[in-house]
PDB file of N, H, CA, C and O in Angstrom:
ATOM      1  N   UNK A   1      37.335   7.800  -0.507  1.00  0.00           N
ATOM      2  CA  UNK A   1      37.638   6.832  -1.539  1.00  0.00           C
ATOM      3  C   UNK A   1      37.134   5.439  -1.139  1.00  0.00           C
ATOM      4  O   UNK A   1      36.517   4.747  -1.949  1.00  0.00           O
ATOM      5  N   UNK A   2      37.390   5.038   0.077  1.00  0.00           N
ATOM      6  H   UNK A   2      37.891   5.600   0.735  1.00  0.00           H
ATOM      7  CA  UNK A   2      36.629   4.001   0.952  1.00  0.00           C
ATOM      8  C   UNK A   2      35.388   3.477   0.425  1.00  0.00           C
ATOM      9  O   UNK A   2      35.111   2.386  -0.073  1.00  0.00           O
ATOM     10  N   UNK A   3      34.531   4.794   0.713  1.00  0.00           N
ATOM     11  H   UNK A   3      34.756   5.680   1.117  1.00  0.00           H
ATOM     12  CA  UNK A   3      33.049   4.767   0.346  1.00  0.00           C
ATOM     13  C   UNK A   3      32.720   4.938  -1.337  1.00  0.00           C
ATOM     14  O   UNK A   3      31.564   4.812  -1.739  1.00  0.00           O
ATOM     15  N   UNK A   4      33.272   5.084  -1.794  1.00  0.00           N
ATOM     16  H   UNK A   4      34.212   5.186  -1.467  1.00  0.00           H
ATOM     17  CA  UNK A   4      33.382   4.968  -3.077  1.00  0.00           C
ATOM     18  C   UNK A   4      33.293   3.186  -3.657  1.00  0.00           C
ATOM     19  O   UNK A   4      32.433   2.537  -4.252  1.00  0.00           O
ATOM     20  N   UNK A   5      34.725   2.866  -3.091  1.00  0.00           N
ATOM     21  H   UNK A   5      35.424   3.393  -2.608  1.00  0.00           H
ATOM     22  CA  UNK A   5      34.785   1.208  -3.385  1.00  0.00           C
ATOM     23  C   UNK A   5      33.287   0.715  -2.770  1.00  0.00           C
ATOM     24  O   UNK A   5      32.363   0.085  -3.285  1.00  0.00           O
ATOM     25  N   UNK A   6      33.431   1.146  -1.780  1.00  0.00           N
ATOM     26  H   UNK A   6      34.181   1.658  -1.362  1.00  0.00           H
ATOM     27  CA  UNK A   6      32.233   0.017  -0.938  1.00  0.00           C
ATOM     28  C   UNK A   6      31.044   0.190  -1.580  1.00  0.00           C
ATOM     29  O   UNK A   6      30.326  -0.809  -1.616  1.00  0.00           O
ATOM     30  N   UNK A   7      30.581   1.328  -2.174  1.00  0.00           N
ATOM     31  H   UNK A   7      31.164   2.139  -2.146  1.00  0.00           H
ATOM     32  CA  UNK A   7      29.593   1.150  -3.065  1.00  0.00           C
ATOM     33  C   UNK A   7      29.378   0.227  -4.872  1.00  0.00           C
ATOM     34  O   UNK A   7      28.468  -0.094  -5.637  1.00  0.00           O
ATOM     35  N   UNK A   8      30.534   0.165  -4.801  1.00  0.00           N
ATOM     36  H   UNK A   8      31.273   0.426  -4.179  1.00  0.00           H
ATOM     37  CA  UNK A   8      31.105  -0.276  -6.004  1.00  0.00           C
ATOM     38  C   UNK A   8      30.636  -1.777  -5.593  1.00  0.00           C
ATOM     39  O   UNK A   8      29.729  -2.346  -6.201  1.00  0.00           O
ATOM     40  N   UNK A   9      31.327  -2.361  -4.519  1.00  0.00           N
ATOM     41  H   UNK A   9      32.064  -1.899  -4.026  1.00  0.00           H
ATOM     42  CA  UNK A   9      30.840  -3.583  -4.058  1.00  0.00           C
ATOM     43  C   UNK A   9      30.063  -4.100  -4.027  1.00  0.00           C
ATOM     44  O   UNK A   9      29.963  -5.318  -4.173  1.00  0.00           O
ATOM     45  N   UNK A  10      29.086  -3.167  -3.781  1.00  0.00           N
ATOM     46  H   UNK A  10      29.168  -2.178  -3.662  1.00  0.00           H
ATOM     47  CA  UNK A  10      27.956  -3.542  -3.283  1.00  0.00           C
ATOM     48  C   UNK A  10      26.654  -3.653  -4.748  1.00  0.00           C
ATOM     49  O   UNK A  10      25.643  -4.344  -4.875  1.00  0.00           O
ATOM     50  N   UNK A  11      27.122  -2.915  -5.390  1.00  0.00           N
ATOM     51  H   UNK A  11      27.944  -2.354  -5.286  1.00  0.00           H
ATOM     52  CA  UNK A  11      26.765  -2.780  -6.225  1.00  0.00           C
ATOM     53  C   UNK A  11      27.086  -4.312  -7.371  1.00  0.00           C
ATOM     54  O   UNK A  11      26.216  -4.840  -8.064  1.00  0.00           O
ATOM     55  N   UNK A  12      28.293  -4.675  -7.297  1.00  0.00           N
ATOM     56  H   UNK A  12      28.999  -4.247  -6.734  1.00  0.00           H
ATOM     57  CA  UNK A  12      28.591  -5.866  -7.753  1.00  0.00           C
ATOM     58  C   UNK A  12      28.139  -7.252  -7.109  1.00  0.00           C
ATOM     59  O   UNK A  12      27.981  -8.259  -7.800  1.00  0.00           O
ATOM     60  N   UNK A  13      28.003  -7.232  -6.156  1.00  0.00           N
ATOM     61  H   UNK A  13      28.130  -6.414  -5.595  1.00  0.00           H
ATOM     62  CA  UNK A  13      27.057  -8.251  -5.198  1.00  0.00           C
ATOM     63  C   UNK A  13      25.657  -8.249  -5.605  1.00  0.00           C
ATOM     64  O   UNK A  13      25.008  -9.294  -5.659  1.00  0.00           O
ATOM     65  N   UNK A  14      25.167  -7.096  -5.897  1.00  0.00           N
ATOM     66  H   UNK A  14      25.694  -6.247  -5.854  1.00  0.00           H
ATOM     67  CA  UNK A  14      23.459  -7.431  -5.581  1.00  0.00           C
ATOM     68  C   UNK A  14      23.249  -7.948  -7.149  1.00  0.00           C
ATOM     69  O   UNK A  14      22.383  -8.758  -7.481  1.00  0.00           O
ATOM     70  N   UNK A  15      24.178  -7.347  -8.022  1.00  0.00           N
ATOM     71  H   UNK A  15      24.882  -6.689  -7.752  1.00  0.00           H
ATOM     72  CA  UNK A  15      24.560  -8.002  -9.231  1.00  0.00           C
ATOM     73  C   UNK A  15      24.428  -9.344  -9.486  1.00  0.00           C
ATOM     74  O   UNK A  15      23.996  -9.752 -10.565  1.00  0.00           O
ATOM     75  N   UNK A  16      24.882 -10.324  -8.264  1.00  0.00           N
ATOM     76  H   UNK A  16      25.232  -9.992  -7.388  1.00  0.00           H
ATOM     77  CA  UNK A  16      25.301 -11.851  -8.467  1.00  0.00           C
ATOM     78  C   UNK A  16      23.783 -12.337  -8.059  1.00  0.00           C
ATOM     79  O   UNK A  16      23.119 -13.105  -8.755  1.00  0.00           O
ATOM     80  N   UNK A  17      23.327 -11.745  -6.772  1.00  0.00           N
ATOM     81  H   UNK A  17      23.866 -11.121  -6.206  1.00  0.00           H
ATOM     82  CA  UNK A  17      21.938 -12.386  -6.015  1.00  0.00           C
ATOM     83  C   UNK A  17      20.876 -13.061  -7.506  1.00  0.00           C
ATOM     84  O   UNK A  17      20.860 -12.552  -8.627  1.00  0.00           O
ATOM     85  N   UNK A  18      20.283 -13.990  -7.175  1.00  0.00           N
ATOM     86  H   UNK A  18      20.297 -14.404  -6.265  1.00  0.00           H
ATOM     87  CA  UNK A  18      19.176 -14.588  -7.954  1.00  0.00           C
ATOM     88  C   UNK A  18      17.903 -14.373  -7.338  1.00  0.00           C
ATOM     89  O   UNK A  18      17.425 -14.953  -6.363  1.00  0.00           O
ATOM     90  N   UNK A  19      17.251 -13.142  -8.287  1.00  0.00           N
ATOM     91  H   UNK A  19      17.639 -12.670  -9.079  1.00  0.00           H
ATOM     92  CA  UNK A  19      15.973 -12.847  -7.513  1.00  0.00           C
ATOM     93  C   UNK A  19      14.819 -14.005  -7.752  1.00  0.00           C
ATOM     94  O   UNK A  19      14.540 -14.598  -8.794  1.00  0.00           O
ATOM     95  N   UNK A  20      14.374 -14.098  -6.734  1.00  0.00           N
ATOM     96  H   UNK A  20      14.600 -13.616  -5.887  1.00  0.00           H
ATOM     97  CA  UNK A  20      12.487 -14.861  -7.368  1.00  0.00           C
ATOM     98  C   UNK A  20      12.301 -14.097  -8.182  1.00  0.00           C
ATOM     99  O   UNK A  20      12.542 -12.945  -8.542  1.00  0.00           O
ATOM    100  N   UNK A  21      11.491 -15.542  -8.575  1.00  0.00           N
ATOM    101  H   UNK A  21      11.294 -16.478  -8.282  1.00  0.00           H
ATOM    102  CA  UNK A  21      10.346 -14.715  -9.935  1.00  0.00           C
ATOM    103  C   UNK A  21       9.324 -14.420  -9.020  1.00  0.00           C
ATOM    104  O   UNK A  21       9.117 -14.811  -7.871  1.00  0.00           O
ATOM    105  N   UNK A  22       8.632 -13.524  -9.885  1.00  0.00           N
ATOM    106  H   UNK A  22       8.800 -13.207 -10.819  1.00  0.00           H
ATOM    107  CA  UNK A  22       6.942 -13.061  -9.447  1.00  0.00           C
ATOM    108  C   UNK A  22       5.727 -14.452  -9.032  1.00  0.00           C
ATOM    109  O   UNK A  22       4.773 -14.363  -8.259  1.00  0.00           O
ATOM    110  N   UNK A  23       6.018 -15.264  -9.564  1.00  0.00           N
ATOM    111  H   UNK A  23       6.794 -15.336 -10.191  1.00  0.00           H
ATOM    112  CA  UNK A  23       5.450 -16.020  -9.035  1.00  0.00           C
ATOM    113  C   UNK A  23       5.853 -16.833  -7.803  1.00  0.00           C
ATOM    114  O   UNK A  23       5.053 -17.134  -6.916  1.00  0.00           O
ATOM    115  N   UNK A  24       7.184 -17.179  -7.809  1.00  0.00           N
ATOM    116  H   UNK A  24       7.833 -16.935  -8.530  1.00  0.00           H
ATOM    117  CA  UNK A  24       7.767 -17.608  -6.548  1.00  0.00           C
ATOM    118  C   UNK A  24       7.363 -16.554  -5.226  1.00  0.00           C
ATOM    119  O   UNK A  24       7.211 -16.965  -4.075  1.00  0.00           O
ATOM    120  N   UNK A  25       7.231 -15.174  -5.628  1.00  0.00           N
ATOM    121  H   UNK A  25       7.354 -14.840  -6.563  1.00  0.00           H
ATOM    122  CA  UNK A  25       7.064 -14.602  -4.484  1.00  0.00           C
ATOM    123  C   UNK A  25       5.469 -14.461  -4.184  1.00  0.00           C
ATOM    124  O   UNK A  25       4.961 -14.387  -3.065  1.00  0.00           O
ATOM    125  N   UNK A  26       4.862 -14.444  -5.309  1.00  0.00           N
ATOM    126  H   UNK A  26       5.274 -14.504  -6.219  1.00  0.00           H
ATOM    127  CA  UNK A  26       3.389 -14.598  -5.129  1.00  0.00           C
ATOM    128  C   UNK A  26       3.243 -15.431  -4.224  1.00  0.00           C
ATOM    129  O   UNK A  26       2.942 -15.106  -3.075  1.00  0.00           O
ATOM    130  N   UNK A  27       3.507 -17.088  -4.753  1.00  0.00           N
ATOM    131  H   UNK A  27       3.751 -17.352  -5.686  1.00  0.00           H
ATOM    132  CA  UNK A  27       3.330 -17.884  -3.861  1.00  0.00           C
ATOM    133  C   UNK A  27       3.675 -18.123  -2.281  1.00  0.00           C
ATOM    134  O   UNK A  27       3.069 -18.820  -1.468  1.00  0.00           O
ATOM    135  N   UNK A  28       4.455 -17.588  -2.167  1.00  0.00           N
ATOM    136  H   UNK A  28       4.947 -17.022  -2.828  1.00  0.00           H
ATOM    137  CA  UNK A  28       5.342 -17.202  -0.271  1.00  0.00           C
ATOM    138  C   UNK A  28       4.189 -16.430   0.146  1.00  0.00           C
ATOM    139  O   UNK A  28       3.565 -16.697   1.173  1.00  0.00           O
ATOM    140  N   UNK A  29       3.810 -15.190  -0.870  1.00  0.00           N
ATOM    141  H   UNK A  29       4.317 -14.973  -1.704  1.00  0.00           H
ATOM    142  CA  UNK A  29       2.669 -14.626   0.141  1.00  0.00           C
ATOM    143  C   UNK A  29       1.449 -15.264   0.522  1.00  0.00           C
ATOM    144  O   UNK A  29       0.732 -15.131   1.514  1.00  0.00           O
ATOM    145  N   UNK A  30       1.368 -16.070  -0.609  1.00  0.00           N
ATOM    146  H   UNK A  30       1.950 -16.178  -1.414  1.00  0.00           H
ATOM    147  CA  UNK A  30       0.125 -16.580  -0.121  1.00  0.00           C
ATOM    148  C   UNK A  30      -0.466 -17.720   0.793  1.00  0.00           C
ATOM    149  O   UNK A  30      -1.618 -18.128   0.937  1.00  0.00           O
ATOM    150  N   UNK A  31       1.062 -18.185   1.514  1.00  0.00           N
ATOM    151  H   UNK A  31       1.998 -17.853   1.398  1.00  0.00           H
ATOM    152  CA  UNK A  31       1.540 -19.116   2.376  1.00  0.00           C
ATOM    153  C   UNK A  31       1.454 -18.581   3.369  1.00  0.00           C
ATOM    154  O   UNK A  31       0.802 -19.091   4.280  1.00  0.00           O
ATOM    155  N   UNK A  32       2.077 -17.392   3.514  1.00  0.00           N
ATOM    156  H   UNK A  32       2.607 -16.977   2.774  1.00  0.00           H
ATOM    157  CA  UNK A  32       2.472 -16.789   4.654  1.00  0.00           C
ATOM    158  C   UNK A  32       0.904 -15.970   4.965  1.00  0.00           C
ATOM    159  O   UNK A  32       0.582 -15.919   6.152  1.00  0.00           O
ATOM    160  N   UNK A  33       0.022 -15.394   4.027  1.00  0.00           N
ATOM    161  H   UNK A  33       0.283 -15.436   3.062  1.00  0.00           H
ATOM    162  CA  UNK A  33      -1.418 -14.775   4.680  1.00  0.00           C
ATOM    163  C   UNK A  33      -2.195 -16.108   5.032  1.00  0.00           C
ATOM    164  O   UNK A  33      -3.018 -16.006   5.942  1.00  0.00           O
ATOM    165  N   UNK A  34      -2.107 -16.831   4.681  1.00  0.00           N
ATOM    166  H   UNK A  34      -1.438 -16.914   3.942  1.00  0.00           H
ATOM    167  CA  UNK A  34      -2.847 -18.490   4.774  1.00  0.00           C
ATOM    168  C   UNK A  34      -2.676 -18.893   6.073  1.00  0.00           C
ATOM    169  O   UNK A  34      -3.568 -19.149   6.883  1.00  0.00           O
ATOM    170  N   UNK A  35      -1.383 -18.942   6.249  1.00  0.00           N
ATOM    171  H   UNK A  35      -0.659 -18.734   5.591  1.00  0.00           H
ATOM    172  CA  UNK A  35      -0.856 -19.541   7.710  1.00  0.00           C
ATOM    173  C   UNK A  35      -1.173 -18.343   8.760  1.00  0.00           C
ATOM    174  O   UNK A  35      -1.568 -18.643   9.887  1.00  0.00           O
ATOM    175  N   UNK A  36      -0.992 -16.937   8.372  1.00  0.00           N
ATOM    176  H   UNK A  36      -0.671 -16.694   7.457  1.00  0.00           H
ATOM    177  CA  UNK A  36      -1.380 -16.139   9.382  1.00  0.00           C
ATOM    178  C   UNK A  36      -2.953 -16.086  10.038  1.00  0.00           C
ATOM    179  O   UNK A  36      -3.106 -15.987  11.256  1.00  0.00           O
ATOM    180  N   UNK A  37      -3.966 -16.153   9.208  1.00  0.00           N
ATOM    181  H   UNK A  37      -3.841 -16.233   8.219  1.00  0.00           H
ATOM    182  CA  UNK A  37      -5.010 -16.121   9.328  1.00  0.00           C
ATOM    183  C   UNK A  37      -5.639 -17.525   9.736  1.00  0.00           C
ATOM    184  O   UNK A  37      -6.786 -17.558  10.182  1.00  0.00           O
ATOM    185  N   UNK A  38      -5.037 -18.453   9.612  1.00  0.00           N
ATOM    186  H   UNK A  38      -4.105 -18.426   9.249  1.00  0.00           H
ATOM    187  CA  UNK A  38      -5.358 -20.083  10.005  1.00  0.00           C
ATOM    188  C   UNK A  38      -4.925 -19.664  11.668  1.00  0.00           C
ATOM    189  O   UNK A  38      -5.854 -19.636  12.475  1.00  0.00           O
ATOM    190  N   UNK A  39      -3.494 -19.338  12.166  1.00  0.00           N
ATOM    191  H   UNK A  39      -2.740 -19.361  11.510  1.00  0.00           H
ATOM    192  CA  UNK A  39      -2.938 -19.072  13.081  1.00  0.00           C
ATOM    193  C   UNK A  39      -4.039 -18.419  14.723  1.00  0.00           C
ATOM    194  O   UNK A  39      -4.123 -18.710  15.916  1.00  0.00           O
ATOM    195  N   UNK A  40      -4.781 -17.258  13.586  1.00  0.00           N
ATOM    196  H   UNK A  40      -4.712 -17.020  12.617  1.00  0.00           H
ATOM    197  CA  UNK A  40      -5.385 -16.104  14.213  1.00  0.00           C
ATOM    198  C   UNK A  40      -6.692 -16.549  14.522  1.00  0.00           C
ATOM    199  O   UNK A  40      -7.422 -16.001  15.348  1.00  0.00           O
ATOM    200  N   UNK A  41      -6.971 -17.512  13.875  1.00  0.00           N
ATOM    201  H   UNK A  41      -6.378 -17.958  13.205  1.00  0.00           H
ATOM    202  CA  UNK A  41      -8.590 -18.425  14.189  1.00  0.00           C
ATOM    203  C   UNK A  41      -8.108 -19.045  15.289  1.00  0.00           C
ATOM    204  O   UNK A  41      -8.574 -18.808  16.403  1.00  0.00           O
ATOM    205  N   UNK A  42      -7.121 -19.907  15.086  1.00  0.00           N
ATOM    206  H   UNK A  42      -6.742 -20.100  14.181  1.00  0.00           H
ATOM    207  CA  UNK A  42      -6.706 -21.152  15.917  1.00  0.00           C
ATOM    208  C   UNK A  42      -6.627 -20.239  17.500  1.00  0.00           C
ATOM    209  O   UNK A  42      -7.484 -20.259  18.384  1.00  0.00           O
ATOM    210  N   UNK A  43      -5.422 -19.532  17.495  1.00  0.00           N
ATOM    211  H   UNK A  43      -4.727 -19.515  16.777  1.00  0.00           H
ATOM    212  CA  UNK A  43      -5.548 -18.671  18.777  1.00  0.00           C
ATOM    213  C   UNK A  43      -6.677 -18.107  19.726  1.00  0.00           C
ATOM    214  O   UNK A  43      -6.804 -18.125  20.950  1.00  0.00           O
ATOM    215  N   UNK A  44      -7.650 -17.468  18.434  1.00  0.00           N
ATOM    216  H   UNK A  44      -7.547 -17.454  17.440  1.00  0.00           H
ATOM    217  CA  UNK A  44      -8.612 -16.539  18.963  1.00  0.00           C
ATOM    218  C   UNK A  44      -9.460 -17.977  19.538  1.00  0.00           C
ATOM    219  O   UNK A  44     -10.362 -17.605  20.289  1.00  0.00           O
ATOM    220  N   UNK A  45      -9.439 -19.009  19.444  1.00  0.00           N
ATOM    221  H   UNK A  45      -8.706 -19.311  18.834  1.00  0.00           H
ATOM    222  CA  UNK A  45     -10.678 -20.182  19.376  1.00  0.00           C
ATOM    223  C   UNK A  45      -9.811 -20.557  20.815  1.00  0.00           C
ATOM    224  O   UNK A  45     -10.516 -20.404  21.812  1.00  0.00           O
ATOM    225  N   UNK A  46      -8.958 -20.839  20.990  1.00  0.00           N
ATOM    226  H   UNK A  46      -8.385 -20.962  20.179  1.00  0.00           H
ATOM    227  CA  UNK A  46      -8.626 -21.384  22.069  1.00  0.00           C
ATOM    228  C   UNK A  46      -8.581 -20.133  23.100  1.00  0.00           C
ATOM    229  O   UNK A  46      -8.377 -20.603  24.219  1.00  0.00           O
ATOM    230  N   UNK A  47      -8.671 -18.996  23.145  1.00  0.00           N
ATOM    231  H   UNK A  47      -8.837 -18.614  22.236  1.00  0.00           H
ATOM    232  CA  UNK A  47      -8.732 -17.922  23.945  1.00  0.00           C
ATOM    233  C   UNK A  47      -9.971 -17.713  24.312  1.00  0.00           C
ATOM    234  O   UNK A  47     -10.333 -16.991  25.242  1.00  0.00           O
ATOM    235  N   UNK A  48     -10.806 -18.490  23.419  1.00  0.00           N
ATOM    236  H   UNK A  48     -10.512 -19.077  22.665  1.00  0.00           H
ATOM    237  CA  UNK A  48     -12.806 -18.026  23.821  1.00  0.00           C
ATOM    238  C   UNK A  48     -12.345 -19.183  24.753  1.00  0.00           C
ATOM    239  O   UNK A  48     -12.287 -18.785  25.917  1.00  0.00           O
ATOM    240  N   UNK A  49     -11.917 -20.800  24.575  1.00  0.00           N
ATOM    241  H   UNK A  49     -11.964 -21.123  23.630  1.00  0.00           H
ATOM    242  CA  UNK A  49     -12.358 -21.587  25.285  1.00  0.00           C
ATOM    243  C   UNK A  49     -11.699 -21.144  26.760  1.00  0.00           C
ATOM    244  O   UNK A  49     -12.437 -21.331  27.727  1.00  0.00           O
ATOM    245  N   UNK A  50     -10.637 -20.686  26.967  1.00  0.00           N
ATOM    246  H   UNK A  50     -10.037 -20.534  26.182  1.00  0.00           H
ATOM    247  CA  UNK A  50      -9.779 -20.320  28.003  1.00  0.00           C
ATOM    248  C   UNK A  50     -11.032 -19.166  28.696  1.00  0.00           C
ATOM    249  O   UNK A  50     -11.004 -19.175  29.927  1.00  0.00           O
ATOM    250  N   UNK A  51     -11.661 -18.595  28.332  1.00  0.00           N
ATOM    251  H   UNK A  51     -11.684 -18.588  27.333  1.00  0.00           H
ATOM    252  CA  UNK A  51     -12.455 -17.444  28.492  1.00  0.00           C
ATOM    253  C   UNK A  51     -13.946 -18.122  29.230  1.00  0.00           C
ATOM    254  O   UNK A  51     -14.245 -17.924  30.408  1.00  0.00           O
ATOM    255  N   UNK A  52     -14.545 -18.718  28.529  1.00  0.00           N
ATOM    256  H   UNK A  52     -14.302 -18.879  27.572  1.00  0.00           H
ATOM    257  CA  UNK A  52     -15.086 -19.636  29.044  1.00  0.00           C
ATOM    258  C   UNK A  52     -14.940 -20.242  30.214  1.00  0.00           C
ATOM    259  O   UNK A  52     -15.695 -20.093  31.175  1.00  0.00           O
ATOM    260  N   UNK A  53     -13.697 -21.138  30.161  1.00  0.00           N
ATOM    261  H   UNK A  53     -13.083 -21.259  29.380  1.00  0.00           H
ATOM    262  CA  UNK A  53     -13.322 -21.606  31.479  1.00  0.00           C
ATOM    263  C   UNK A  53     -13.041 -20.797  32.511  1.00  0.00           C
ATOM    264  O   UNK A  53     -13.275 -21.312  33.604  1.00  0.00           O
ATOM    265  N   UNK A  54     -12.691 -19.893  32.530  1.00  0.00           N
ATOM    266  H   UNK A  54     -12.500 -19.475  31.642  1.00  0.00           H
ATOM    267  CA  UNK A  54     -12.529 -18.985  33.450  1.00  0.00           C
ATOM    268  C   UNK A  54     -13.846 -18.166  33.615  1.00  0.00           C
ATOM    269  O   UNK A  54     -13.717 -17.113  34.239  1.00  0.00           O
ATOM    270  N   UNK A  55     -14.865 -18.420  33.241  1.00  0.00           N
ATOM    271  H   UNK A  55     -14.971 -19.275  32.734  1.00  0.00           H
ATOM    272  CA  UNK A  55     -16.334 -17.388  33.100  1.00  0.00           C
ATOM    273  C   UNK A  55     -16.818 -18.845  34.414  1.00  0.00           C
ATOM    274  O   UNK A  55     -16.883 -18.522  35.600  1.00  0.00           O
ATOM    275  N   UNK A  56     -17.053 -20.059  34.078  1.00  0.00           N
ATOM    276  H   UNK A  56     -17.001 -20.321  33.114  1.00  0.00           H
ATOM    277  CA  UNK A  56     -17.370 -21.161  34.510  1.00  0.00           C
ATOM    278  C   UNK A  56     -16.764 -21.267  36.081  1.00  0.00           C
ATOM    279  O   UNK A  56     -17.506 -21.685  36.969  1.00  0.00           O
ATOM    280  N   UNK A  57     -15.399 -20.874  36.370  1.00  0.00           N
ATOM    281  H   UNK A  57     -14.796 -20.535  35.648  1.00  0.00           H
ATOM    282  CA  UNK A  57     -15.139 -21.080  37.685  1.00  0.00           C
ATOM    283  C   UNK A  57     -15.494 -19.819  38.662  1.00  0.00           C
ATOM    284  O   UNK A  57     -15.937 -19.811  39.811  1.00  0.00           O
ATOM    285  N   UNK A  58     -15.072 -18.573  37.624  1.00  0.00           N
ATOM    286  H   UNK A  58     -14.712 -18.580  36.691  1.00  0.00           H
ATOM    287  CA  UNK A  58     -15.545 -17.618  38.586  1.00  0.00           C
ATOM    288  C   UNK A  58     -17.255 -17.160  38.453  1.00  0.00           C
ATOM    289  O   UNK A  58     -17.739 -16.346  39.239  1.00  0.00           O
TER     290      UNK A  58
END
């Protein structure tokens, strides 16, 4: 009976949540692939120079 209520609950909760719109979430993704791929340059660029420097001493 427990599990009964608790689904009931839960069910009434996700009820209240305010989803994004499609565009609100569009936009997050396209923040979040933007920043990942800005991220993955930035890294990979400072890992050649680190690479480099270490090609140079040894």
């Amino acid at each position: 009976m427990k599990i009964v209520q608790f689904c009931k609950d839960c069910v009434a909760e996700l009820r209240k949540v305010v989803w994004p719109s499609r565009d609100d979430v569009v936009s997050s993704v396209k923040v979040v692939v933007i920043s990942t791929v800005f991220m993955a340059l930035l890294l990979g660029f400072i890992d050649a120079l680190f690479m480099a420097g270490v090609n140079l001493v040894f």
